[in-house]
C-alpha positions in Angstrom: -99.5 -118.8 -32.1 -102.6 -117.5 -33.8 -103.2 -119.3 -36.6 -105.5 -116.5 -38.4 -104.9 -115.5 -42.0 -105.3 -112.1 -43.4 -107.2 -111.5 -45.8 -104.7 -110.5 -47.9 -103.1 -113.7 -48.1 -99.4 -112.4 -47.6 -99.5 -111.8 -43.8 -99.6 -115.6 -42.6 -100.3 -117.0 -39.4 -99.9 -113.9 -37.0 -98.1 -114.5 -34.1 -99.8 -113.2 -30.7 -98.8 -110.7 -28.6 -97.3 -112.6 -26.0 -95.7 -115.1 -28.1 -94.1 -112.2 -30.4 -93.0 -110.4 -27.2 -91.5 -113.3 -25.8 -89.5 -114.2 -29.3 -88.5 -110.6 -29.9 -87.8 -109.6 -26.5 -86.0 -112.8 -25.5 -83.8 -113.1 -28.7 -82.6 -108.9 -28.1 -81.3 -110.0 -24.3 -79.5 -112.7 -25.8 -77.9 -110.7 -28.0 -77.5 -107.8 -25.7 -75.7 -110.0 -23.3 -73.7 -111.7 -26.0 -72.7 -108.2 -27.3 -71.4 -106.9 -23.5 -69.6 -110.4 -22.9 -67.9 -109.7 -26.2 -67.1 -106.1 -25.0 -65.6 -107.1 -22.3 -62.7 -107.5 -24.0 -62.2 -104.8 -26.1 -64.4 -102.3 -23.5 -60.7 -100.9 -21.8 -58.7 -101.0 -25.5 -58.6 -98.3 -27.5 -57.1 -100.6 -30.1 -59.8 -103.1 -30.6 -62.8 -100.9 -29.5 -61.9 -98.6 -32.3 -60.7 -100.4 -35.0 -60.2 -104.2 -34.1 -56.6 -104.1 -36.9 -55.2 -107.8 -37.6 -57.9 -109.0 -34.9 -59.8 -111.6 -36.5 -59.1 -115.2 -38.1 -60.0 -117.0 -41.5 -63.9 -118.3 -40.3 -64.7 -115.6 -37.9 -63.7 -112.8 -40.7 -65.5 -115.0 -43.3 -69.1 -115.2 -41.1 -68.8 -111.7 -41.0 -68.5 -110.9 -44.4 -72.0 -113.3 -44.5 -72.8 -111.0 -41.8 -72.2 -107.1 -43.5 -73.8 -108.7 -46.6 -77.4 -109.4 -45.4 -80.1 -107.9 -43.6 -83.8 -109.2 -42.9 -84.4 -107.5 -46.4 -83.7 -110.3 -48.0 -87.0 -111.8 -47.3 -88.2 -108.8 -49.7 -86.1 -108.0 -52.5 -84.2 -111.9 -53.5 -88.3 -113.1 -53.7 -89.4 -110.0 -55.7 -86.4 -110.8 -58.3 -87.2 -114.3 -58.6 -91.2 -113.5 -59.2 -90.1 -111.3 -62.2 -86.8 -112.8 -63.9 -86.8 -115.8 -62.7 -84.3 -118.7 -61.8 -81.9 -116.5 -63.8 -82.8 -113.4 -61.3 -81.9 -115.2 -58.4 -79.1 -116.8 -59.1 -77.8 -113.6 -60.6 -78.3 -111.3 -57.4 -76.5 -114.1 -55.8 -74.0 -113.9 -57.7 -73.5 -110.1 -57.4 -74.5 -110.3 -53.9 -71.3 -112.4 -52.9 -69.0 -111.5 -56.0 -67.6 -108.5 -55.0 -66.4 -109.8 -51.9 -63.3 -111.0 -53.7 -62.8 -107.2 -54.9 -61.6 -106.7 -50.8 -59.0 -109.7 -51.4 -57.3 -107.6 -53.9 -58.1 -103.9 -53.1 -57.5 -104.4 -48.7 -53.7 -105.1 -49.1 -52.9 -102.7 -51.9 -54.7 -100.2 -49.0 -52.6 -101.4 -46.2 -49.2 -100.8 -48.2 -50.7 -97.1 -49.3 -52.0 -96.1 -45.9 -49.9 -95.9 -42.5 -52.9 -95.9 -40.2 -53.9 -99.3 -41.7 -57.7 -98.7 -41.0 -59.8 -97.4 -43.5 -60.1 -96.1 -47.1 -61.0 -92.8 -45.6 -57.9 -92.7 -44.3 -55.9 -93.2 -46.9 -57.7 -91.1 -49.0 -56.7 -88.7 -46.6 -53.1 -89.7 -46.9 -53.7 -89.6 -50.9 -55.6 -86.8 -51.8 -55.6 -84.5 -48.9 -58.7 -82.8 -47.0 -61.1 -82.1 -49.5 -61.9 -85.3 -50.6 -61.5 -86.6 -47.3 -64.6 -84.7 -46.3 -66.6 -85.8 -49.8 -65.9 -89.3 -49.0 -66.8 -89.5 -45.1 -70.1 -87.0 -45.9 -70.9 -90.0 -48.6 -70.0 -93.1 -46.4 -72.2 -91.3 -44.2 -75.1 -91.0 -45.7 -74.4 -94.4 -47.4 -75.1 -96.0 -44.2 -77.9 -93.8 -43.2 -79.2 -95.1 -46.4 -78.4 -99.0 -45.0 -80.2 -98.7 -41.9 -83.4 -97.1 -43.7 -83.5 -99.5 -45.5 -83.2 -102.4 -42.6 -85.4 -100.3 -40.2 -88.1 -100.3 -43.1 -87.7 -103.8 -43.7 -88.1 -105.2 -40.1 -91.1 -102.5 -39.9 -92.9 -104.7 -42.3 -92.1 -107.6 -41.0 -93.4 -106.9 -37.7 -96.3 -105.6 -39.2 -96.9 -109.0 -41.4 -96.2 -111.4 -38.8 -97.7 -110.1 -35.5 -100.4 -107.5 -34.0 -97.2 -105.4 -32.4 -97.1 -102.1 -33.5 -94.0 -101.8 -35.3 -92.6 -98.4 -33.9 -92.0 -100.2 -29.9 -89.6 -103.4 -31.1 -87.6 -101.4 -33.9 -86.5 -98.5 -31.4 -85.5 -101.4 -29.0 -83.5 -103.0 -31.6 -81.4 -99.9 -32.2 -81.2 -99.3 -28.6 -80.1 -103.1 -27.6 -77.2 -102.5 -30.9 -76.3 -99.1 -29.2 -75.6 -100.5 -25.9 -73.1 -103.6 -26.5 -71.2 -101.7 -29.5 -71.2 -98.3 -26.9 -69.6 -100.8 -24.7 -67.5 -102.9 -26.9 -67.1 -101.2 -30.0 -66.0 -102.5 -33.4 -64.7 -105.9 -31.8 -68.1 -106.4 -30.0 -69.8 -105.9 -33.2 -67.3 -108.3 -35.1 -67.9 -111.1 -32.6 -71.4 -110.2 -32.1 -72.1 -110.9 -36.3 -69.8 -114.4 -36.3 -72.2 -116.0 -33.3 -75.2 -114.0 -35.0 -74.5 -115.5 -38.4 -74.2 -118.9 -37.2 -77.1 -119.2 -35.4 -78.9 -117.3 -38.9 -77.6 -119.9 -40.9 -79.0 -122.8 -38.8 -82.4 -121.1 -38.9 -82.1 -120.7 -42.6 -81.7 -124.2 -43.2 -84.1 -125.1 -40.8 -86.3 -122.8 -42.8 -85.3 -124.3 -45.9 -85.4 -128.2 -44.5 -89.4 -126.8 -43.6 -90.7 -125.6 -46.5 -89.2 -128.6 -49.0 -91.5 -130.4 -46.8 -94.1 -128.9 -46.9 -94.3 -127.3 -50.5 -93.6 -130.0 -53.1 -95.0 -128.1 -56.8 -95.7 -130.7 -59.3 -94.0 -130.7 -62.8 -97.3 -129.2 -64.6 -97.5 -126.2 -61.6 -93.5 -125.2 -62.3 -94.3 -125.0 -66.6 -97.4 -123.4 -66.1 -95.9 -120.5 -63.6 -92.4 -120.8 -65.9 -89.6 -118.6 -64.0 -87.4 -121.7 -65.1 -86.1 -120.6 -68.6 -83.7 -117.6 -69.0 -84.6 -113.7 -69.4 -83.2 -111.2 -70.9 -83.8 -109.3 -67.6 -82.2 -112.1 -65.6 -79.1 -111.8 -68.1 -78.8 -108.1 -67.2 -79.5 -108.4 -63.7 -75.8 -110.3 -63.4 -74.1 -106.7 -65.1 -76.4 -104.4 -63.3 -76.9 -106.0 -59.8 -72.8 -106.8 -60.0 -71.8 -104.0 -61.0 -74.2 -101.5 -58.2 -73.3 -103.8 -55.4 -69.4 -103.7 -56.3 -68.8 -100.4 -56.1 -71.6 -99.7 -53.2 -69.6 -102.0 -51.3 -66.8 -99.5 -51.3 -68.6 -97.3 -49.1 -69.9 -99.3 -46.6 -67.5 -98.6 -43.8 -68.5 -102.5 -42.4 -66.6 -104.0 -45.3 -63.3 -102.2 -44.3 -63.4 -102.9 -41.0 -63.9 -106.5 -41.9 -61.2 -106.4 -44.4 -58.2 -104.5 -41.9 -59.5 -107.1 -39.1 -58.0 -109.8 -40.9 -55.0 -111.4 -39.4 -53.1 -111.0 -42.3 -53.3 -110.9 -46.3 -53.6 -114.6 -46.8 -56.6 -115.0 -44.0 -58.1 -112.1 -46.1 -58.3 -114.2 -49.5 -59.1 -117.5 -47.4 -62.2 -115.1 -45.6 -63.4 -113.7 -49.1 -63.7 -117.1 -50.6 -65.3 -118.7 -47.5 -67.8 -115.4 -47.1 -68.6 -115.8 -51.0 -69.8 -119.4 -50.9 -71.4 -118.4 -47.3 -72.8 -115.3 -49.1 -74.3 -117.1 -52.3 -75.5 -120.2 -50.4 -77.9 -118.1 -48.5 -78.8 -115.5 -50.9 -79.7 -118.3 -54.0 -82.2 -120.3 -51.2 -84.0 -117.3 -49.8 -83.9 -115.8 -53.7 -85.7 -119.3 -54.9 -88.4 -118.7 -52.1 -90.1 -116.3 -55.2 -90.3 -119.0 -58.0 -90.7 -121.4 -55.5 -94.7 -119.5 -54.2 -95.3 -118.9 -58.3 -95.2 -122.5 -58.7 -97.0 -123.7 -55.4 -99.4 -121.2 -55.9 -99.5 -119.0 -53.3 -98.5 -116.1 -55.2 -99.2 -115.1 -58.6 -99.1 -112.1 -60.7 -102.5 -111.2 -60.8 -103.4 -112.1 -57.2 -102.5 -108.9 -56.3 -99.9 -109.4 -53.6 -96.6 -107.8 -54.4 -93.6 -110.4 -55.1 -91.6 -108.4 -52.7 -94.1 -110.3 -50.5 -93.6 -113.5 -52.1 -91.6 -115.1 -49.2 -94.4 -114.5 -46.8 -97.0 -116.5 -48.7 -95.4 -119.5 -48.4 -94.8 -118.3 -44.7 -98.9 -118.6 -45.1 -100.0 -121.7 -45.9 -97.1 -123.1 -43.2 -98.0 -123.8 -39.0 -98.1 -121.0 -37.0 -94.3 -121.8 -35.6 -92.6 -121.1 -38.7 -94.0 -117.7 -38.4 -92.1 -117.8 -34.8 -89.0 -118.9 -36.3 -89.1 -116.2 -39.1 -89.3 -113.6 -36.3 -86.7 -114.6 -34.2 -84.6 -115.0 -37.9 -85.8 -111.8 -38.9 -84.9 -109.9 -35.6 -80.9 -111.9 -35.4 -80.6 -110.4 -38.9 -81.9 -106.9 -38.1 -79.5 -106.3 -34.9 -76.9 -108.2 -36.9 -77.2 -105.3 -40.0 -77.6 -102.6 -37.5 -74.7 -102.8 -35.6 -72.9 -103.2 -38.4 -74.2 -99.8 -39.9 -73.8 -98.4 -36.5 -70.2 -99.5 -36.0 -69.3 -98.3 -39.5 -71.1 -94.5 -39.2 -69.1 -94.2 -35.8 -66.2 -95.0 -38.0 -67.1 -92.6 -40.6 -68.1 -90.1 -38.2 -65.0 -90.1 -36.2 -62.5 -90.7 -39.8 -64.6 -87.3 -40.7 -62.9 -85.2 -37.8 -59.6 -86.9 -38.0 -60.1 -88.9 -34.8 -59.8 -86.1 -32.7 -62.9 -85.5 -31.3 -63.6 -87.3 -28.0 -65.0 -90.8 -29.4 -68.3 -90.3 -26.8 -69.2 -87.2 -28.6 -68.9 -89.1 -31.7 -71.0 -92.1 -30.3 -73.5 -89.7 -29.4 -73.9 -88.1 -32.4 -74.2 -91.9 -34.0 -77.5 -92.3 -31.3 -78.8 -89.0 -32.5 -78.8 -89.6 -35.9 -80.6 -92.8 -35.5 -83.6 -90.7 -34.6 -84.3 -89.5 -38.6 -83.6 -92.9 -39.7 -86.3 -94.6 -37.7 -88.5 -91.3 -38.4 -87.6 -92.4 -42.5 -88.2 -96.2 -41.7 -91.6 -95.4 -40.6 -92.5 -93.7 -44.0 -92.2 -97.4 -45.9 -89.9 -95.7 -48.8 -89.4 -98.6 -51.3 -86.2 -101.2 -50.3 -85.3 -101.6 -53.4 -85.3 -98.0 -54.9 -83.3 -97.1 -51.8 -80.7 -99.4 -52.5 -80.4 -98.5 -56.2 -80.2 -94.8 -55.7 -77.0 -95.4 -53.4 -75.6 -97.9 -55.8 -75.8 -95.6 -58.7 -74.0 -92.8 -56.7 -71.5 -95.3 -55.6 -70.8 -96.4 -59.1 -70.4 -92.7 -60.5 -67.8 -91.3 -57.7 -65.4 -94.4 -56.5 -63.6 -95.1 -59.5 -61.4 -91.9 -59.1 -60.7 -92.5 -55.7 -59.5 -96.0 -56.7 -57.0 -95.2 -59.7 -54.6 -93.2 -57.1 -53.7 -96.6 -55.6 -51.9 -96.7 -58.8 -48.1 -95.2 -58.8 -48.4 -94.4 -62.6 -51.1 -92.4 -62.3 -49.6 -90.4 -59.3 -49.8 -87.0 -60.9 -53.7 -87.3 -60.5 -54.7 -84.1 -58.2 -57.5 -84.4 -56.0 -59.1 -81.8 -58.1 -59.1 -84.3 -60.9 -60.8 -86.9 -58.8 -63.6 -84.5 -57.5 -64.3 -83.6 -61.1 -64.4 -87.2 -62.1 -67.1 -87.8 -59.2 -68.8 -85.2 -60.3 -68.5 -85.9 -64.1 -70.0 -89.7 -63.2 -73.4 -88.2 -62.4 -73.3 -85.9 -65.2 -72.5 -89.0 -67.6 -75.5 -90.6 -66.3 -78.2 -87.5 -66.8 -76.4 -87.0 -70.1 -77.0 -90.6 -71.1 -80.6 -90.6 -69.8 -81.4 -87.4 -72.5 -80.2 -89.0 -75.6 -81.5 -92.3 -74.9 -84.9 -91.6 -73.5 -85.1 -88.4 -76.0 -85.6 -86.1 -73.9 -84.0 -83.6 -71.1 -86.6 -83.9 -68.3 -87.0 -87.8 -68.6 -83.2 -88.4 -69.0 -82.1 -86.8 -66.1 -84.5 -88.2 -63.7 -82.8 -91.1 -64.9 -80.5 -90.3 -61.7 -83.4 -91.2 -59.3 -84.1 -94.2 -61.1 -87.9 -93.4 -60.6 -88.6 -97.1 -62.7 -86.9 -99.0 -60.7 -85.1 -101.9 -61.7 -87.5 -103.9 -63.6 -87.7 -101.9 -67.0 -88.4 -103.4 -70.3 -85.4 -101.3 -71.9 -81.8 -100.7 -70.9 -81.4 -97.5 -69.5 -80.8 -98.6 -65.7 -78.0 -101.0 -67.6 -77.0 -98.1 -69.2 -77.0 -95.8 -66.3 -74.7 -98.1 -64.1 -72.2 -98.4 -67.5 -72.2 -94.9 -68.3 -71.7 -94.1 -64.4 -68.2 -94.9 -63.6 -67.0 -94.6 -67.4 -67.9 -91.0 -67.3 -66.5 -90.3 -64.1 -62.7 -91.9 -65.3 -63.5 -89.6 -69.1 -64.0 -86.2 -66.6 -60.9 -87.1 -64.6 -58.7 -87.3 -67.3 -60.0 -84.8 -69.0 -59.8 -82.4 -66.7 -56.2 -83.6 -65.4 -54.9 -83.0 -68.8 -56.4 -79.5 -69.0 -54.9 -78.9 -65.6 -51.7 -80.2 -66.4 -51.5 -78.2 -69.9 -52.5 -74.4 -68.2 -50.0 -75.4 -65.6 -47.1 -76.3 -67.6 -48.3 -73.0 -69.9 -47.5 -71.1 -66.9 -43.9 -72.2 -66.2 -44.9 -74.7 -62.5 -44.1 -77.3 -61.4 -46.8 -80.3 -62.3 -48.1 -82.4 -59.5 -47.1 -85.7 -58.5 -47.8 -87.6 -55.4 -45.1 -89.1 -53.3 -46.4 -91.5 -50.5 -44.7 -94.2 -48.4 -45.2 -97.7 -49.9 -46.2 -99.9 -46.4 -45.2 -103.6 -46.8 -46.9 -105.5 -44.2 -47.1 -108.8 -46.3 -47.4 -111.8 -43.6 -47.3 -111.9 -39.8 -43.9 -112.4 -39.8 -42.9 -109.4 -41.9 -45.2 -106.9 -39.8 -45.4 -105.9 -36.3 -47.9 -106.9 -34.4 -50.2 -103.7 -35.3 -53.1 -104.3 -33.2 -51.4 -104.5 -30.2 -49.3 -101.5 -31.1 -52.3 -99.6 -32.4 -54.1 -100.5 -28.8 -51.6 -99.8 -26.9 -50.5 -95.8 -28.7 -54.6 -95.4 -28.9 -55.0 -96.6 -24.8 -52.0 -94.6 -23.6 -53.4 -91.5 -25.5 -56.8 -91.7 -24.7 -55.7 -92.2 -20.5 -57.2 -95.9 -21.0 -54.2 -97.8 -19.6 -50.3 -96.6 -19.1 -46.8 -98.9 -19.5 -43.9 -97.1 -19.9 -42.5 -98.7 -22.9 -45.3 -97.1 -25.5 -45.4 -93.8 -23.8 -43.1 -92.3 -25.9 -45.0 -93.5 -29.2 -47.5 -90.6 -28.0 -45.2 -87.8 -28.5 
């Protein structure tokens, strides 16, 4: 290890080139050969390589949720948010970080029961509201992943750039081609195993981490009240409304999450994974959060020193021995590959949800490779983490209510026309809200890139993610009521949806789908034949 400092102050002991080669290179074969061990299962199933359904018990579903809920960019943004509001900050990204995860516990099974394929929201959208907003959905989970691995790429960039003399560009293209390999081969069960071994191994090097630096940085009483970040903000306050309410419904898009949530054995192992993965999830989050107070106070970061609080982690990385800079980026990489199989897994399932699942799943996996060429081409153009994150979450928040309300069997006569309008009417709430708070038209509506960020003195990013999803449920009803009264005005029929209700409550009510699902996907994809499920082809 080379012990030299930048000058900045924020880099910390570089690691050399040989050591960060070894570490980088040596912690991508494990995982590479972890991945293809874990394919060999599912490699010559159709069932588990595509979907993995009823697969997966209470811990291993509950390390994965840990798993589709970080990414090395937690180094980055928890820090920043506990450099500006404080103890409140971080506890309340924590909180809205692993929240939502209960959301699944109630939402999953109401999805199984509406949707026959017992796979994804796409699909049941599909099921629900027909074609049209099949295609706006799976274009948006898309992008929304696109948007994910951006925003890891970008992040493992910088941290590559921080920690070592590497160029960046050489380990992050391996990264994605190490991820590409063993969920090519394995698919969504490789990826699922993969993130349970991954995510213990992350949390022994966390609290390693954590066990490290209370050791070594030890703030005295006068150094925490003179850097404050103890009391509560008004910000911090916010933060639990905003950050809760962004992640919550961003989280519906992320194809990772339902893949995770159909993978569970049954309902109950669902609610027992969500409230395992919550405390898993806010454990982690508060301690890397604290890592921002934690340099105001020892004094290796300060406002005025002119290092970003996004950096805040990596000045206490600083003033450590040049092995905990080692051990950051081998924890750094195991969360990288962890995140990016994850978003790789869920845009193949997006991809391949988009066409109906019947184009040949290697065209779709190839497409998946090829689109990870702009990614790392956006990666390398540093956009900010943060403002990458919000701009998805604020889309999220004005266009997945609609799509929601038709699990509801009263409000069955909503059209899918009434739900594209409500999508749309979200993001018009939120430019109209930006115009009468900010005063004017050019200032409120770039309210919908969020060009302040976060951090604002005022509430219009508050507003924004209030107005967001209450506008899009006031268009949908408007408009289904005006739909509803010019077709009753012309003497048809109204609309209402009729859709089989699918009770798989417990293991012992419901077949045992995965198998099933494996063995109609294996015989009609030429995997494997057995007479007894050939006739579920036809």
């Amino acid at each position: 290890m080379d012990d030299s400092s930048s000058s900045s102050g924020s880099s910390g002991p570089k690691v050399s080139s040989p050591a960060a080669n070894a570490l980088i290179y040596m912690t991508l074969i494990c995982f590479l050969g972890l991945g293809l061990v874990a394919g060999w299962r599912s490699h010559r199933n159709a069932g588990l390589f595509l979907k993995a359904i009823r697969s997966q018990a209470v811990w291993a579903l509950s390390l994965n949720f840990l798993a589709v809920n970080i990414g090395s960019g937690i180094f980055f943004s928890l820090p920043e948010v506990g450099t500006i509001a404080g103890i409140t900050g971080v506890f309340a990204y924590a909180f809205a970080s692993s929240a939502p995860l209960f959301a699944f516990a109630i939402v999953g099974p109401l999805f199984r029961r509406h949707n026959s394929k017992q796979w994804s929201m796409t699909a049941y959208i599909m099921e629900r509201y027909g074609r049209p907003l099949h295609i706006l959905y799976g274009v948006i989970c898309t992008l929304f992943v696109g948007m994910y691995m951006v925003s890891e790429l970008t992040t493992i960039y910088g941290v590559f750039q921080l920690l070592t003399p590497l160029h960046p560009l050489v380990p992050m293209i391996i990264i994605c081609v190490v991820t590409t390999i063993y969920t090519a081969f394995g698919g969504v069960f490789a990826s699922l195993m993969t993130d349970a071994i991954q995510c213990i191994l992350i949390f022994v090097l966390i609290i390693v981490a954590v066990i490290v630096v209370a050791v070594n940085v030890r703030p005295s009483k006068e150094d925490i009240e003179r850097a404050g970040l103890v009391k509560p903000t008004k910000m911090g306050g916010e933060l639990f409304a905003i950050l809760f309410l962004a992640i919550l419904f961003s989280n519906m898009y992320h194809q990772g999450f339902w893949q995770r949530t159909f993978a569970s054995r049954n309902d109950r192992d669902l609610r027992w994974a969500t409230f395992f993965g919550f405390w898993l999830v806010f454990v982690i989050t508060a301690l890397v959060g604290m890592a921002g107070p934690l340099a105001a106070w020892a004094g290796t970061w300060s406002p005025d020193s002119g290092v970003p609080g996004s950096s805040a982690f990596f000045t206490i990385i600083a003033s450590m021995d040049g092995w905990v800079s080692g051990l950051t980026l081998v924890l750094t990489t195991s969360l990288s590959c962890c995140a990016i199989d994850t978003c790789q897994t869920a845009m193949f399932a997006s991809l391949f949800d988009l066409v109906e699942e019947k184009a040949n799943i290697w065209v779709v996996r190839a497409v998946v490779v090829i689109l990870n060429v702009p990614i790392i081409l956006l990666a390398m153009r540093a956009p900010d983490i943060l403002q990458v994150y919000l701009l998805a979450d604020l889309l999220a928040s004005a266009t997945i209510i609609p799509v929601l309300l038709g699990l509801f069997k009263r409000l069955n006569f909503i059209h899918w026309m009434d739900a594209l309008v409500g999508c749309f009417g979200g993001i018009i709430a939120v430019g109209a809200f930006g115009q009468a708070y900010l005063g004017n038209r050019h200032d409120g509506w770039r309210l919908l890139l969020l060009d302040g960020g976060l951090y604002v003195d005022d509430e219009r990013v508050l507003g924004a993610f209030c107005f967001a999803p209450l506008g899009s449920v006031v268009f949908m009803f408007f408009f289904a009521a005006l739909r509803m009264g010019i077709t009753k005005a012309l003497g048809r029929r109204q609309y209402w949806h009729v859709g089989k209700i699918h009770r798989y409550e417990s293991d012992e009510q419901c077949p045992n789908i995965a198998k099933d699902e494996a063995a109609r996907a294996s015989i009609c994809s030429g995997v494997e034949h057995t007479d007894e499920v050939t006739k579920q082809c036809t």
